[in-house]
N, C-alpha and C positions, 0 to 999 in steps of 0.2 A: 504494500500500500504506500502511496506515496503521499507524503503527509503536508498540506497547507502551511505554509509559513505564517500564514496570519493576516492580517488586515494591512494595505499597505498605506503607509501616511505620508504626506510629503511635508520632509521637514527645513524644505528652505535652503537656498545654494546649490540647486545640483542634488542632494542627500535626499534620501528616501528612508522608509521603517528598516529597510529591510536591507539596507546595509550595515544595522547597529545590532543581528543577532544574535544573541548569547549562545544559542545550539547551534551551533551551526556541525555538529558532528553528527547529526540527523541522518538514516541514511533510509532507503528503498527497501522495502521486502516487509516482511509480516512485523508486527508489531511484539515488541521485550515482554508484553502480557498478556502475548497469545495463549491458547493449549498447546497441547503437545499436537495433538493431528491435525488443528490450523498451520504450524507451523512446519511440519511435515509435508502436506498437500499444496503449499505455496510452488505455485508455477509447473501445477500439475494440473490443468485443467481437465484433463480425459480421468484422470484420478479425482480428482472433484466432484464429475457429474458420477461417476459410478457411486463412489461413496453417497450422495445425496438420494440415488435411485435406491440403493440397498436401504439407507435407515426408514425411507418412505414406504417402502416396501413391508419391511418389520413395523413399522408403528400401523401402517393400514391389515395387515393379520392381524396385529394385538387389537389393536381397537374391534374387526368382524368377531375376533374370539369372545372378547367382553360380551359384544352385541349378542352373539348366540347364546351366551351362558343367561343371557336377561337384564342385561343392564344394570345400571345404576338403582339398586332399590332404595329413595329415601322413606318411604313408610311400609309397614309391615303389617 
């Protein structure tokens, strides 16, 4: 992910916000408080979409499973 430096302001003489950064060691790619399988899957996009197919996959079983077993019973 490429991350926004931030709002830019013009501070007069030529000078801009964004020549005065303090981070400037910022750099490309997934973010220091990713997960682990965000960080893994970065710049994997064929790996992405599988992984996104599989867990949709499992969460629509689990949810048809629940629904056959009878749902949510809030009163008895």
């Amino acid at each position: 992910m490429i991350r926004d430096k931030g709002p830019i302001n013009n501070l007069g003489f030529g000078k801009t916000s964004r020549d005065f950064i303090p981070n400037d060691d910022e750099r490309s790619g997934p973010s220091a408080q990713s997960g682990f399988i965000s960080r893994a899957l970065d710049g994997h996009p064929v790996a992405k979409m599988a992984t996104a197919m599989l867990a949709t996959g499992i969460a629509a079983s689990m949810s048809g499973k629940f629904v056959r077993q009878g749902g949510l019973k809030l009163r008895s």
